[in-house]
Each structure stands twice: as C-alpha cells, then as structure tokens.
C-alpha positions in Angstrom: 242.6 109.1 22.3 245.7 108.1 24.1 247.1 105.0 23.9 246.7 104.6 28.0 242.9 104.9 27.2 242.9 102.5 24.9 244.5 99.8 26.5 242.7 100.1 29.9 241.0 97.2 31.2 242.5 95.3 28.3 246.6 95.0 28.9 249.1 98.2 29.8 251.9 98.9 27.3 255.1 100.1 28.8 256.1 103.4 27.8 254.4 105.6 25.0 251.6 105.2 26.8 250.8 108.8 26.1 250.9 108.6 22.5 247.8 109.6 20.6 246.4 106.5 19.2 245.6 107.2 15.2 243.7 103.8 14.6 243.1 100.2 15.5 243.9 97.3 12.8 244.9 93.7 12.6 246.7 94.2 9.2 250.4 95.3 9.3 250.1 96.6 5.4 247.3 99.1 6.9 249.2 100.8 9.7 250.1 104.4 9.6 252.1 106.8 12.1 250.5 106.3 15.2 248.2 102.8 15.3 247.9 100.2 17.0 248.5 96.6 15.6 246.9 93.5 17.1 248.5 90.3 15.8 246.0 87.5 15.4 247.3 83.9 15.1 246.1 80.6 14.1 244.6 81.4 10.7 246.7 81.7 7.3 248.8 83.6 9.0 250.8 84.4 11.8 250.1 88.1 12.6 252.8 87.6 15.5 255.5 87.6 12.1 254.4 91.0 10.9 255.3 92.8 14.0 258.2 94.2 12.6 256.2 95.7 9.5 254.1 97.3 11.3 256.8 99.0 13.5 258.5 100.0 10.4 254.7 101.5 9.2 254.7 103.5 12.2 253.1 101.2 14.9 253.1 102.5 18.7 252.3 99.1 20.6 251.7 95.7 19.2 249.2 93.7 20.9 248.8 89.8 20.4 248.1 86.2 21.9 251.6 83.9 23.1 254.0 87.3 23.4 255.8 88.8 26.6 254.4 92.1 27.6 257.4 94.5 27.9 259.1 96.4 25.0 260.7 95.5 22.0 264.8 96.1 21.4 263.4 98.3 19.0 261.4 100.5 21.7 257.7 99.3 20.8 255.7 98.3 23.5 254.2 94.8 23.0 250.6 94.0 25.5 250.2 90.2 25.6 246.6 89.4 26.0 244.5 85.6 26.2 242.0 86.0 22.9 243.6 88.8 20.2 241.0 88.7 18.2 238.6 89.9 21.2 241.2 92.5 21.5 241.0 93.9 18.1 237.1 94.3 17.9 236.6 95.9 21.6 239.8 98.3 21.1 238.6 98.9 17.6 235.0 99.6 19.0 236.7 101.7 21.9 238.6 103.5 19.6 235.8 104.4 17.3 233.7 105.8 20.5 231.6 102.9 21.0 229.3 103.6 18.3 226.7 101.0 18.4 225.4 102.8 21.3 224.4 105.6 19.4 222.8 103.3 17.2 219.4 101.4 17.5 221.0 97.9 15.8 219.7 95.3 14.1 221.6 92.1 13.3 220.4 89.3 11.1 221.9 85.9 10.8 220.8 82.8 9.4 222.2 80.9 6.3 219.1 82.0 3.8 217.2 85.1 4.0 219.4 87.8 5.8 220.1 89.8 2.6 216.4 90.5 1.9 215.4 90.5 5.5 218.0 93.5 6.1 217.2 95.1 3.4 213.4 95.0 4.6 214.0 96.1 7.8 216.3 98.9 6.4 213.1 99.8 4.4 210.7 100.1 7.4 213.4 102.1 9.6 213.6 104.5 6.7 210.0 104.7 6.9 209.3 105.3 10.8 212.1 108.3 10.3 214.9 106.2 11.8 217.7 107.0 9.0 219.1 103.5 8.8 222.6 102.7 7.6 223.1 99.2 6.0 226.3 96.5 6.1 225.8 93.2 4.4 226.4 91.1 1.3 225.9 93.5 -1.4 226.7 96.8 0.0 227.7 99.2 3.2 225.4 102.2 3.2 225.8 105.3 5.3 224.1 108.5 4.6 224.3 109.3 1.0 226.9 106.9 0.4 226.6 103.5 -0.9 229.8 101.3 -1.5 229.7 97.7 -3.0 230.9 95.5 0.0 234.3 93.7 0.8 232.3 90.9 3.0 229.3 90.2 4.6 230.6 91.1 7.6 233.9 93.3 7.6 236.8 92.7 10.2 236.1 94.6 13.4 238.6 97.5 12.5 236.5 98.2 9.9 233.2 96.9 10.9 233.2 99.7 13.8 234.5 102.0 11.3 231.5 102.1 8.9 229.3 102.4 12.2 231.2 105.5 13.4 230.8 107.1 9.8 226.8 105.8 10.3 226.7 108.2 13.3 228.6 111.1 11.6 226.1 110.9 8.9 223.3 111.3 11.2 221.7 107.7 11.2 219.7 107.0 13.7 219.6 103.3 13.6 221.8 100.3 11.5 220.9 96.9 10.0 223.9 94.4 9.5 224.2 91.1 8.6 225.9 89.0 10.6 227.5 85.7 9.2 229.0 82.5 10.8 232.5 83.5 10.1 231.9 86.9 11.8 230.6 85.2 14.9 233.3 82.5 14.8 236.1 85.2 14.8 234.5 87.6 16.9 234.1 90.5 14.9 230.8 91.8 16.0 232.6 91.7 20.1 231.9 95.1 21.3 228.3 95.6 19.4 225.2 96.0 21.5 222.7 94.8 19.5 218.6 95.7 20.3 217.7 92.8 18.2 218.8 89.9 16.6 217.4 87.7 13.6 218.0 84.0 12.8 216.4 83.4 10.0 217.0 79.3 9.2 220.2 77.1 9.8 221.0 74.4 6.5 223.9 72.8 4.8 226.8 75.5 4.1 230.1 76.5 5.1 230.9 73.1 6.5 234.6 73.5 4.6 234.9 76.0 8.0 232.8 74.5 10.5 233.4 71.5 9.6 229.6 70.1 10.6 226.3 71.5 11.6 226.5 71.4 15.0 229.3 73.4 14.9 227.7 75.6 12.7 224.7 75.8 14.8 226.8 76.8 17.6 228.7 79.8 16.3 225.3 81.1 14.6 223.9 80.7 18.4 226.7 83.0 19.7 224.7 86.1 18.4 222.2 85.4 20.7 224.1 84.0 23.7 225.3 87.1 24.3 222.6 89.3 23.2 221.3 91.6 26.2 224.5 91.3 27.9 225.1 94.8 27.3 223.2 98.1 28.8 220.6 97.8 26.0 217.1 95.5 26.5 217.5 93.3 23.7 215.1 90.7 21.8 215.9 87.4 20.0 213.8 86.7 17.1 213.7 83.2 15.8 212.0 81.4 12.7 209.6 78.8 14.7 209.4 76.8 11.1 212.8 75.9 11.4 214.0 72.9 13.2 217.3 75.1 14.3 215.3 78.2 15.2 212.7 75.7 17.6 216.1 74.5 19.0 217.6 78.0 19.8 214.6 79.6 21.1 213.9 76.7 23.7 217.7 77.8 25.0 216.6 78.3 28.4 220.2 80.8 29.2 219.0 83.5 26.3 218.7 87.0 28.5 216.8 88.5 25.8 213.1 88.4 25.4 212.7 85.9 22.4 210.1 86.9 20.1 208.9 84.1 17.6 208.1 84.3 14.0 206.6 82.0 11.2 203.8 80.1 9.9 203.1 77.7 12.6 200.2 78.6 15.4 202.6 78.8 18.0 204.4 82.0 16.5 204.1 85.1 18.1 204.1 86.9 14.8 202.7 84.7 12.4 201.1 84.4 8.7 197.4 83.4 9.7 197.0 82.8 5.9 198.2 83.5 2.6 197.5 84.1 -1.1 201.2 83.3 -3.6 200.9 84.2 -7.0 202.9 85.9 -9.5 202.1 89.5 -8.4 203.7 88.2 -4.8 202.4 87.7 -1.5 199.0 88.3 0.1 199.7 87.5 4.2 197.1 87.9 7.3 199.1 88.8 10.2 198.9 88.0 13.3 201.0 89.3 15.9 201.0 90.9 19.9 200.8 94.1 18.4 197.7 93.9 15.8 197.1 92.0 13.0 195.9 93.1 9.5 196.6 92.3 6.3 200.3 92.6 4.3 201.0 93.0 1.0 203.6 92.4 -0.6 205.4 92.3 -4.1 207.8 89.4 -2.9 207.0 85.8 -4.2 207.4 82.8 -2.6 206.8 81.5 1.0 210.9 81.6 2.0 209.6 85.7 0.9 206.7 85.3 3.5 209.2 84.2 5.7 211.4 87.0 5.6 208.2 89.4 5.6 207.3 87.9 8.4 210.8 88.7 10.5 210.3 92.6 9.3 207.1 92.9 10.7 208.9 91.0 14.1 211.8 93.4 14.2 209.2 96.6 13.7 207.1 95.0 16.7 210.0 94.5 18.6 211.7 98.4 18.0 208.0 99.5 19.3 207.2 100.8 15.3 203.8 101.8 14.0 202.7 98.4 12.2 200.7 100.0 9.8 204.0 101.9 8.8 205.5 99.1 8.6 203.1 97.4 6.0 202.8 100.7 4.0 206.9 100.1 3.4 206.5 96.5 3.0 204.0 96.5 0.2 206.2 98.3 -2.0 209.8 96.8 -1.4 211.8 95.2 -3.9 213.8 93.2 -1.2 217.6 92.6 -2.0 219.9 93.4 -5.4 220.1 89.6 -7.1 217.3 88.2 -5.3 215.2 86.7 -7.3 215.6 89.8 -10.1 214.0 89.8 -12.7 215.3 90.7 -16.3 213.3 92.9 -18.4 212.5 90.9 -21.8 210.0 91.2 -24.4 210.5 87.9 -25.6 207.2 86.2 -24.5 209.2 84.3 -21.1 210.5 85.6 -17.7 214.3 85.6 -16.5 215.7 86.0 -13.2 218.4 85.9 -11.2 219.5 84.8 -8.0 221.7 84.3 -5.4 220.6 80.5 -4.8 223.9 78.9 -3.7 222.8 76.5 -1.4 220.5 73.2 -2.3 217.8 75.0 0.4 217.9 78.5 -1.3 217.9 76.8 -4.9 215.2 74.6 -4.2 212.9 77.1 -2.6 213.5 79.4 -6.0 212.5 76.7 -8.0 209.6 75.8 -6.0 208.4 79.6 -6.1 209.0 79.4 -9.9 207.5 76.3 -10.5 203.9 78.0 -9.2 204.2 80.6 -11.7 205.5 79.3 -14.8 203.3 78.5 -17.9 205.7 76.8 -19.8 209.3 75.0 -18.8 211.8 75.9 -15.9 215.0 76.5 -17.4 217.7 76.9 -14.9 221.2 77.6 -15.1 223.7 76.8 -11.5 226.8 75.9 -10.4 228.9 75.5 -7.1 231.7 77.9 -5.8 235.7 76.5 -6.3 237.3 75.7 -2.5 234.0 76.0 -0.5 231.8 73.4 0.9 231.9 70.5 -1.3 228.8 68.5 0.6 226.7 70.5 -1.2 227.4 70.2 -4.6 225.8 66.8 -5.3 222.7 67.9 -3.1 222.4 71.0 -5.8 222.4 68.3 -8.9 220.0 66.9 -7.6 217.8 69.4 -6.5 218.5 71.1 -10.1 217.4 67.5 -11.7 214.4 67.4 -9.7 213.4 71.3 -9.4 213.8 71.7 -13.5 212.5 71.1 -16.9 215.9 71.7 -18.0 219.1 72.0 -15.9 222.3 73.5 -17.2 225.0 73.0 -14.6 227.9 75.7 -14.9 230.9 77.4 -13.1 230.4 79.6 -10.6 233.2 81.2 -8.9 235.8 78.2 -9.7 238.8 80.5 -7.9 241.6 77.5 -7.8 239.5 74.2 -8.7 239.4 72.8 -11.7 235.8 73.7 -13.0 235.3 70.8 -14.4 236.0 68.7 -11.6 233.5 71.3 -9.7 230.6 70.1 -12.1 231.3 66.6 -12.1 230.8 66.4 -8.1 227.7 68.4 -9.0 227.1 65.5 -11.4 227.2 63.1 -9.2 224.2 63.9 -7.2 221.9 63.7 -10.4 220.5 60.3 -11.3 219.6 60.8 -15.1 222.6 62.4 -15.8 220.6 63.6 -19.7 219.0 65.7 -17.7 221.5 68.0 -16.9 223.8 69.9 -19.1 227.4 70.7 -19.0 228.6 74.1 -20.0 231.9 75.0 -18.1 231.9 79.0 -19.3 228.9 80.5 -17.8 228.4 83.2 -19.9 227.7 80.3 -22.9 225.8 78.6 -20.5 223.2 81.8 -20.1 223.1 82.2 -23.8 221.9 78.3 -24.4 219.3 78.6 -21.6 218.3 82.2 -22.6 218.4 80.3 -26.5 216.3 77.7 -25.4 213.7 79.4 -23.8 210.2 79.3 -25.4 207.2 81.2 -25.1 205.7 81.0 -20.8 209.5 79.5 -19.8 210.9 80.8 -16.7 214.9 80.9 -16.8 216.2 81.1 -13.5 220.5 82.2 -13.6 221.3 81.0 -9.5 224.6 81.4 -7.8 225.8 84.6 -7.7 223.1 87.3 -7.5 224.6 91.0 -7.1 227.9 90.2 -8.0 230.0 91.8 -10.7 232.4 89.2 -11.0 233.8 86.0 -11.2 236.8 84.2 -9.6 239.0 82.2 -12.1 242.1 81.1 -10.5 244.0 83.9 -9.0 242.1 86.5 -10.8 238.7 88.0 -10.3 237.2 89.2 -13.6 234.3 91.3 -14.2 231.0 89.3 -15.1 227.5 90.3 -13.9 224.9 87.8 -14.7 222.2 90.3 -15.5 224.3 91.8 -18.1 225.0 88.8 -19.7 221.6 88.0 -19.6 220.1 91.1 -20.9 223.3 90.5 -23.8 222.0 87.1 -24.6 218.4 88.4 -25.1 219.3 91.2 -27.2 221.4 89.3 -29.6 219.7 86.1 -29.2 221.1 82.9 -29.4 222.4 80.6 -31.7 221.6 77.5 -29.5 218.3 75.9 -30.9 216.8 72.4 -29.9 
C-alpha cells in the first residue's frame, strides 16, 4: 500500500507520498524501513519526543496531535491531525485491509463475565462451522495458533494485526473482549462489530476513570457507536443489572438491543433453574424457541453468562439447539473457577475473582456446595484501584469460614501496606489472616483444609506470574496448589 493510500481522508504528507507503507505503529522502538509512526500524547509519554527515533528506525511520515504538517529538516513528512490515537487504529485498520469486515465479530464488555462469555460464544461459533478466532484476557487465538496474551485488548496496531492473521487462517468469525481502557483510548476505532455484549458494570478501574460514571460512560462507547458502520448490528445487555437497564433504555443506540437475564422482561431469559454442584440446569426462554440448557457451569453469575451465549447465537441467526449441544459441555474460561484435581477428601479452585462483585459471587456459588468450611485465599493488585481493597476484606470476612488475605500482584507497593487497606474493611480483624508470600499463603489454606472444605485461591486465575517490584516472576497458582497438595503442609490448627 502506498503511503498516499493510507493517509487519504486522514491528513496528506508532503513528499514520499509514493513510498510503500510497511506497517502502522505507535511505538518508535517497533518501527522498521518503511512504517508509519503516529505519536500519541497525553499519557506516560510524549510520543511527539520519539519522532526522531523513529526516523532514525526507518520511519516514512510521522503522524501526531499539536505538530505542523510539512516536512522535517531531516526530509520526513510529519501529518498533523485533531485525535492521534483515532489515527493509529483507522490507519492501522486501513493498513491491515479492513479486516473486521471479513469477519462476523463479536465484542464483549462488562467488568465480570467477558472471559467466560467469549470463550462460550467462541464455543458455539466453532460449533455452527463458523471457525472463530479469539482475543481476550488469557489468550489470542487464530487458526491453529494460540499465544498467551499481552492485554485484554491489544493496541490497535496490533489489535488489527491478529484480525488480519484471523482472516489468513481462514476464520470465519472472531470474539474479543473489549475492556474500558480499550474503549477509552480508542483502540477498537475502525472495527465493525455485529454484536456487542455488556455483561455488568461494578467497582474497578476507578485509579483510571476515576468514578463510575465515568466508567459507565467509556464502557457505553461500544455501543454508541455500534451499527454505525455497513454491518446491522445488535446490543445485548444484562437486564439484571442496574447499568445494563440504564444502557439499554439509551434512546440514540442504532442497533437493535436484544435483552438478556433472569428478570420477565428479558428477551432471552432463564424461565427457571436448578444450581448444584454438577452446574446449571436453565429453561430458556427466548424469540427464537425455548428448551432446556445444560450446563457444567456453577453458579448464577455462570447462568448469566449462559444466558448472553444463547443471546449472541439468537442474534448471529444460529441453530439454538446447536447452541445448547456446545453449551452443555463447555468448560468456560482458563482460571475460572478451575478446579484442582485432589484426592484429599475437599475441593480446590481457582479464580480470577479480583473484584468484591466477582469474589463475592464465587463465594456465594461455593457456599451452596460445600459440606464442610470455605477456605479462601485473596489479595488486591499493587497501583490499581484502591476503593476496592477494603470492600474485598470484607466480603472475604463475610463470604468465608476462614479468610487468608495475601499479595497479589504487589508490582511497586509495599505488600504489606496492600493488605492492611484490605484490613481495614474487615470488622473482626481474627478472622482474617495475614500471609504476605502467597505461595505460603496456599500451603496454610491447602494445610488447613479438612475433609468437605472448599478452598477457593482468587485473584489471578490464568496467570503464570506475579509482579514484585520491577520484576515479573513466574508463579501459577494451580501449580502451587497442586505442590501444596502433593507435599502437604506443615500448617496444622
């Protein structure tokens, strides 16, 4: 593509405009011979300061917010244009051949419940024959491959990147999650969605958006401009949540809103439902049948996310009964409420519960299934969202036998000054424990389980890792788990 292609309708570049344009990025340490670099300002960085690195990389225009259109001394041409960050993701989508519209897309968004939801829907598509490829929390799949993920939602670059290799590998259709951030910084600009899921709206990521209104509003974006492209489109909202009532009574949504959720005013709804240990039992109703779904997924936030599947297959025009035959055998998301094999007589799991919502909606599901004590093990994430940390004490006190409150991903907090906000959120302090390392922390709960315990690990899921400082170190709950109940524990009561 030449560089005159590129730029049209978005800002002419004096000169080289007849250059063939070898990529699209907003990070001068990723340019090569023949890109394009779009500075972005008014985050960490000024991307305006890395002009002349990405010249020296091999840059053949620059393209940023506050600059004079013209050439540089140097020769480059520079565009000026009002909103760089637009730029990036429609000349990264241009680039790339537009290839969302190749794609039948699916976005999810929501603070609880995207993960699994995704990974649901990816199961259906696979099952109706429309090869799906998959970008979200845990992984970016395309074809054959799978790679672990960088984000939830990748910079636009390489956002439209992974969809142009999703078309190369012959998928038919793609599920991605879309998070706040994303929307915020307009990554997902220049993706026509066919649907669109929000799931729920509570308390996170209010170190970035600094209060739930603003948080509201930047999850609403999805669907603001959802059927403004040459695709019909539907908005499918969660009618249990206060949020989702609020978004789809939006009167200036152009795409046909299609409600989910237990209440009678759904569209697609759970009629009734059986919870137990083996998982969900759900009679369906919706404008395109009803029946019965089964599932393996406990919990009602689970009947919840069944619940948008079924929505999405309605909306895509998919065989519901297809969609129930790969519903009643899905396993829903990596680190979502896992569960570790043992032989000792009680259950462990693991989860990605790092919100007082998502933690206390584990515990509740727990709670109806365990014989014997609810051991669980938590902690809140180092320069994130501190309103939450005393709202997961608490919910820990309250949700739990036993509560051991831990380090999460500290990164460059003091862990113990982490816990001790935690701390302050619980009002019998005895009944919550300190252990700053986590990994001792799973061994004591794992120790001090007894024979119909449940002991739930929350916080981080799928991860591998753990962020201590400046350094990310390899630590996957489940292993640590499965270590502790191999070798047992010393811990005893």
């Amino acid at each position: 593509m030449k560089l005159v292609q590129l730029l049209e309708g978005i800002g002419l570049a004096s000169g080289a405009i007849e250059k063939e344009v070898t990529g699209v990025t907003s990070d001068s340490r990723q340019v090569r011979e023949g890109f394009v670099y779009v500075a972005i300002s008014g985050g960490r960085y000024d991307g305006r300061n890395f002009m002349d690195d990405a010249a020296a990389r091999g840059a053949i225009c620059c393209v940023g917010e506050g600059v004079t259109s013209g050439r540089r001394k140097d020769g480059l041409p520079v565009v000026a244009v009002p909103d760089a960050r637009l730029a990036v993701a429609l000349l990264a989508a241009r680039y790339h051949g537009s290839p969302s519209s190749s794609l039948r897309m699916v976005g999810t968004t929501g603070t609880n419940g995207k993960t699994t939801v995704s990974y649901l829907v990816r199961d259906i598509l696979k099952a109706a024959g429309l090869t799906p490829g998959l970008i979200g929390t845990v992984a970016y799949e395309f074809g054959e491959r799978t790679i672990p993920a960088s984000r939830t939602t990748p910079e636009a670059p390489e956002l439209q990147g992974l969809l142009a290799k999703m078309v190369r590998a012959g998928c038919q259709s793609a599920v991605m999650e879309v998070s706040s951030h994303a929307l915020d910084q307009k990554r997902v600009a220049g993706i026509d969605f066919d649907v669109a899921v929000f799931t729920n709206l509570t308390g996170d990521h209010l170190d970035y958006h600094q209060d739930m209104e603003r948080y509201f509003q930047a999850k609403s974006q999805l669907f603001r401009e959802l059927g403004g492209g040459a695709k019909s489109a539907f908005a499918l909202v969660n009618l249990d949540d206060p949020f989702g009532r609020r978004l789809a009574g939006q009167s200036t949504l152009e795409a046909k809103v299609i409600t989910y959720g237990t209440t009678i005013k759904a569209d697609v709804r759970a009629e009734s439902m059986t919870l137990d240990a083996r998982g969900s039992r759900i009679q369906l109703a919706t404008p395109w049948g009803g029946g019965e779904l089964v599932t393996p997924l406990m919990g009602r936030f689970n009947v919840s996310n069944s619940l948008a599947a079924i929505a999405v297959a309605g909306a895509m025009g998919l065989d519901l009964d297809v969609a129930r035959a790969a519903l009643s055998h899905a396993s829903g998301a990596p680190g979502r409420l896992e569960e570790v094999a043992t032989d000792r007589g009680f259950q462990v799991f693991i989860d990605y519960a790092h919100t007082d919502d998502a933690l206390s909606n584990v515990l509740l599901t727990l709670r109806e299934i365990a014989r014997g004590r609810l051991i669980v093990v938590f902690g809140c994430g180092g320069d994130r969202d501190r309103s939450k940390r005393p709202l997961m004490g608490r919910v820990a006190e309250v949700g739990a036998d036993l509560a051991i409150a831990t380090s999460d991903n500290p990164r460059t907090e003091d862990p113990a000054a982490i816990l001790a906000e935690v701390l302050a959120g619980v009002q019998h302090k005895e009944s919550v424990r300190i252990v700053v390392d986590r990994r001792e922390a799973i061994r004591q709960a794992i120790g001090l389980a007894r024979e119909g315990d449940i002991v739930l690990i929350a916080g981080k899921g799928h991860e591998h890792f753990q962020e201590i400082g400046s350094r990310t170190v390899a630590f996957d709950d489940r292993q640590v788990a499965q270590e502790a109940l191999q070798q047992g524990s010393l811990c005893r009561e």
